[in-house]
C-alpha positions as CSV (number, residue, x, y, z in Angstrom):
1,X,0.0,0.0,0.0
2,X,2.9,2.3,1.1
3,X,4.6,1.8,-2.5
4,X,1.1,2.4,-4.3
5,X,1.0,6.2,-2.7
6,X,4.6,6.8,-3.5
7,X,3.7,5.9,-7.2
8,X,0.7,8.8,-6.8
9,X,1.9,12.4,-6.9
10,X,1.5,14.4,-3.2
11,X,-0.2,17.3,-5.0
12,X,-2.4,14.8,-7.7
13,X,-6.4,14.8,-8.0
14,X,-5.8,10.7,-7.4
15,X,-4.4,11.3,-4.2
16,X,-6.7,13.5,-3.0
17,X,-9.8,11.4,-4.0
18,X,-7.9,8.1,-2.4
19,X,-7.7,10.3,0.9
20,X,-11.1,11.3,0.9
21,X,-12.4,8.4,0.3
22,X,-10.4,6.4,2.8
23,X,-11.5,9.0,5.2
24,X,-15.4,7.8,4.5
25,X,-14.5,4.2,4.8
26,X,-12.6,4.9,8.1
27,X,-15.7,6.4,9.3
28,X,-18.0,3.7,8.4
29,X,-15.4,0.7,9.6
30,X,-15.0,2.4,13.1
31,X,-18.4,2.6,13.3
32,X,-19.7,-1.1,12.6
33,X,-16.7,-2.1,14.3
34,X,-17.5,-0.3,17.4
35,X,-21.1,-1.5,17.8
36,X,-20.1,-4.8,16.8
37,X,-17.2,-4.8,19.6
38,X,-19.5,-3.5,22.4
39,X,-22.3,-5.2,21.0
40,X,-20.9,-8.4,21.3
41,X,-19.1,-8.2,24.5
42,X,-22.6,-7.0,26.2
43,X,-24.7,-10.1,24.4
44,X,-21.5,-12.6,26.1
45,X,-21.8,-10.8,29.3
46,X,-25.9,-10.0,29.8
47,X,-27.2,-12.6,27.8
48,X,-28.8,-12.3,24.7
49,X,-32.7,-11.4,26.5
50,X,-31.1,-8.9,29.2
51,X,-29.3,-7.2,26.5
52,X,-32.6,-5.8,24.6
53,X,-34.1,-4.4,27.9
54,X,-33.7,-0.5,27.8
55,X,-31.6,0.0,30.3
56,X,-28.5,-1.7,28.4
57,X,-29.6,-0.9,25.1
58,X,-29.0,2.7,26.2
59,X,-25.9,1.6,27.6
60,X,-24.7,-0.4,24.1
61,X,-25.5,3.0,22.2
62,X,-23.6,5.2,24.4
63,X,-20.4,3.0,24.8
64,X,-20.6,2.0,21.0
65,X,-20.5,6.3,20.2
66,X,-17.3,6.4,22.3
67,X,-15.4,3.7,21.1
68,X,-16.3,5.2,17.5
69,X,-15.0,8.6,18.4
70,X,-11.8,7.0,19.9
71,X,-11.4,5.1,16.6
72,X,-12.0,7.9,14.6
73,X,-9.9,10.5,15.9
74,X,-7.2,8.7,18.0
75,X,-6.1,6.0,15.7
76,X,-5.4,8.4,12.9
77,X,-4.1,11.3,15.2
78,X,-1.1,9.1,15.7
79,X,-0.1,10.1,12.4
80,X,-2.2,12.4,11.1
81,X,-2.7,15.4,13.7
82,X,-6.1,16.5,14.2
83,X,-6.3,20.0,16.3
84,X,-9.3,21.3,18.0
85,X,-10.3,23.7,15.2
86,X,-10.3,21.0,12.3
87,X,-12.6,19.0,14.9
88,X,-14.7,22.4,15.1
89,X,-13.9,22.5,18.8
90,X,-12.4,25.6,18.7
91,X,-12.8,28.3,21.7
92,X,-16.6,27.7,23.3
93,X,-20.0,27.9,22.4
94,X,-21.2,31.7,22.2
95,X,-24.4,33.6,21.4
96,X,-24.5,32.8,17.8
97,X,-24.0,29.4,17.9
98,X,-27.1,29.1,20.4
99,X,-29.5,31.9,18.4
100,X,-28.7,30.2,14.9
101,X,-29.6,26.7,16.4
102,X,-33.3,26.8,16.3
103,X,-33.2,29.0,12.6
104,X,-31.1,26.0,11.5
105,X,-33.8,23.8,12.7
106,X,-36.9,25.2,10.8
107,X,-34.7,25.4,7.7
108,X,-33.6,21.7,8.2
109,X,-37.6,20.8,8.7
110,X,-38.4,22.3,5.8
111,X,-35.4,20.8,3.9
112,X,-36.8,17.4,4.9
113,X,-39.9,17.9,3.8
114,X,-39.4,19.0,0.5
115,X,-36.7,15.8,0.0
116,X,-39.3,13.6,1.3
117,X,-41.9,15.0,-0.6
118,X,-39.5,14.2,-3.5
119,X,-38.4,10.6,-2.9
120,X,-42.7,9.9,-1.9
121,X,-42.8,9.7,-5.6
122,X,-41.3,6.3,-5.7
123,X,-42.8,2.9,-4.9
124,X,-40.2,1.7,-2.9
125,X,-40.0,4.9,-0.4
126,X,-42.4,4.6,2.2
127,X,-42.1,7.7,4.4
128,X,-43.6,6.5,7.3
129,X,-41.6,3.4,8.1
130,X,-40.8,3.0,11.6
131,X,-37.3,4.0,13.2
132,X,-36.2,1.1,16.0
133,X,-34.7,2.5,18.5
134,X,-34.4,-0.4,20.7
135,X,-36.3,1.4,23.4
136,X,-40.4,1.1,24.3
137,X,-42.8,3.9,23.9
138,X,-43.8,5.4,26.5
139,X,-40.5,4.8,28.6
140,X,-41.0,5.5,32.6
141,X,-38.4,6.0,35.2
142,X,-35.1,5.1,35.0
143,X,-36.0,3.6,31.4
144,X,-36.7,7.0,30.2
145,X,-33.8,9.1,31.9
146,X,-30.9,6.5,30.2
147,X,-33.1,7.1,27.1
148,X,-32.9,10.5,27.7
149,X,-29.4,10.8,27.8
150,X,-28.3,8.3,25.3
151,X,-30.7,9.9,22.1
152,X,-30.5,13.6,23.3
153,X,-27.2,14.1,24.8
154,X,-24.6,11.2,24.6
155,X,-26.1,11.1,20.4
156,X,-25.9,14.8,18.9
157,X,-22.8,14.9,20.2
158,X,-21.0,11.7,19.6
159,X,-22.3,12.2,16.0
160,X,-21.3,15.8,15.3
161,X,-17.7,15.5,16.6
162,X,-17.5,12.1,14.1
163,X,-19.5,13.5,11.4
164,X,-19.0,17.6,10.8
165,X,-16.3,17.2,13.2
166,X,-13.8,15.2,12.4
167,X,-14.7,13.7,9.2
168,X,-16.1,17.2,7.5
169,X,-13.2,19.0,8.5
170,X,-10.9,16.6,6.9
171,X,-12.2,16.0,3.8
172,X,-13.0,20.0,3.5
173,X,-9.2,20.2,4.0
174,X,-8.1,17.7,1.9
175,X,-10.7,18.7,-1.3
176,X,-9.0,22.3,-1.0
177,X,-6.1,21.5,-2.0
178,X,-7.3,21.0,-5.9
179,X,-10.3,22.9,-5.2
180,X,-12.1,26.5,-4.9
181,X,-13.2,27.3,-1.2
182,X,-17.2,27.0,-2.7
183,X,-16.4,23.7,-4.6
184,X,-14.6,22.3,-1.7
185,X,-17.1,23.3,0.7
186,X,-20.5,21.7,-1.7
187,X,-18.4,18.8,-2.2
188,X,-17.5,18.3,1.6
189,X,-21.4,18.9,2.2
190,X,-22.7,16.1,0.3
191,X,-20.2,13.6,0.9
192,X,-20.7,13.9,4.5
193,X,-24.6,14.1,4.2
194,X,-24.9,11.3,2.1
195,X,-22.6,8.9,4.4
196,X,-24.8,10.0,7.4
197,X,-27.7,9.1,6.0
198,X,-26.4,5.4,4.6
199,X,-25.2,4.7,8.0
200,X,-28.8,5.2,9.5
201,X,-30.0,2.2,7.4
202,X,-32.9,3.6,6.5
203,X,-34.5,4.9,3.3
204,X,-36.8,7.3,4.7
205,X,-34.7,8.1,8.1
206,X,-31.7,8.3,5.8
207,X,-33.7,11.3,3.5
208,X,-34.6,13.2,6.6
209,X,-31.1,12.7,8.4
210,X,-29.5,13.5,5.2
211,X,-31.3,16.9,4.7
212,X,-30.7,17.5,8.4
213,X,-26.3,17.1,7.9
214,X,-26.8,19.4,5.2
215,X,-28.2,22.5,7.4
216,X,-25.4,21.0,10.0
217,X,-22.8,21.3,7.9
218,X,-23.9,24.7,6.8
219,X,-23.7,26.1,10.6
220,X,-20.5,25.0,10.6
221,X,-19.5,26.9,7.7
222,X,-21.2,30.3,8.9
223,X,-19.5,29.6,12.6
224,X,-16.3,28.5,12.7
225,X,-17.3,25.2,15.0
226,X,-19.7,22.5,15.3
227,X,-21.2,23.7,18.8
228,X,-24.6,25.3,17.1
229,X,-24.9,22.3,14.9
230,X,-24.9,19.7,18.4
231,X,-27.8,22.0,20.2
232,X,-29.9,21.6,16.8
233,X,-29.4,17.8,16.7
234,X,-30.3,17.8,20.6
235,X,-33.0,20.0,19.6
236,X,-34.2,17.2,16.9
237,X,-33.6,14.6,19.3
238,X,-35.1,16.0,21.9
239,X,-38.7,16.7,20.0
240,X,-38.1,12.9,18.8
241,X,-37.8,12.1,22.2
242,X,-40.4,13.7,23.5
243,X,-43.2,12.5,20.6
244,X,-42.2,8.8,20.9
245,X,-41.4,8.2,25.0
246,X,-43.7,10.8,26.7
247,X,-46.5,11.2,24.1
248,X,-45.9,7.6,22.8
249,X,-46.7,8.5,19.4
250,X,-45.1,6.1,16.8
């Protein structure tokens, strides 16, 4: 492999789309491998019944985000430095980044609805299919707090530091080097939208999350970081949340 990217030019448009797209298989490896490591470990340990219950499903989708992120960034970081403002982790959240959150979120809304309103055109799209989430409707107690804090907290930003993060910020990078800024940027936009929603296995969650990334992506453009685009996702989680384990609306 090490002789094959010697043979490549440094400043070559091969190299740069081998980089890129190794950077969206990383992603997708580290994630499958995570929930498979942590997924696997918890069946072996709990026991195949226990390990469905909400309570450790919660747990499986918290611990599986974390051992992504640590794949993501740390593994390549021992090569490949990754600083706080390629992650968009620079400085801290400020007045913007809270005040566009909720403008991000009608414009993502309405995004979604005019893609789905697209793709209802097809047969095969059924826009109503049912998200698993591995949790009950109408979760009570302890059930509902883990839930909670897995799908509104632990989630958005698990998935923005991996996603617009990490992975948008390296492939923006990396397209810019044989690219305008506004080429760079609408290519970075869609690669990282599209790969967010194929990892959600799901035609019509895949549409909506994919419209969502592109809004997410966008505030991270207009802001510098990635902090407005985590409070919209907890925003979308949280009304998710709140429709399916309080109102138990499926």
């Amino acid at each position: 492999m090490k002789n094959i990217c010697r043979i490549i030019p440094k400043n070559s448009w091969l190299r740069v789309f081998f980089g890129v797209l190794g950077m969206l298989i990383w992603v997708v490896t580290s994630v499958i491998v995570a929930q498979l490591i942590i997924g696997k470990t918890m069946v072996l340990i709990l026991g195949a019944e226990k390990f469905v219950q909400p309570v450790w499903t919660a747990v499986y989708s918290a611990l599986s985000y974390t051992v992504a992120m640590v794949l993501v960034i740390l593994i390549p970081n021992i090569k490949y430095k990754t600083n706080r403002s390629e992650l968009g982790l620079k400085n801290f959240p400020t007045w913007t980044d809270i005040g566009l959150a909720p403008v991000g979120f009608i414009a993502y809304l309405l995004l979604a609805a005019g893609l789905t309103a697209i793709f209802s055109l097809f047969p095969w799209f059924n826009a109503t299919e049912t998200q698993e989430l591995g949790f009950s409707v109408y979760a009570v107690g302890v059930d509902r707090i883990v839930a909670f804090i897995t799908l509104v907290v632990v989630a958005p930003i698990a998935e923005e530091i991996i996603f617009r993060g990490w992975l948008y910020g390296k492939i923006r990078s990396k397209l810019s080097e044989k690219t305008s800024n506004n080429i760079s940027m609408v290519i970075s936009i869609f690669l990282v939208s599209l790969l967010f929603g194929v990892v959600h296995f799901q035609w019509n969650v895949g549409v909506n999350v994919f419209a969502m990334s592109v809004i997410l992506c966008g505030l991270r453009e207009i802001t510098g970081t990635i902090y407005s685009g985590i409070l919209l996702h907890m925003i979308k989680n949280g009304v998710a949340f709140y429709l399916l384990f309080v109102l138990g609306m499926v």
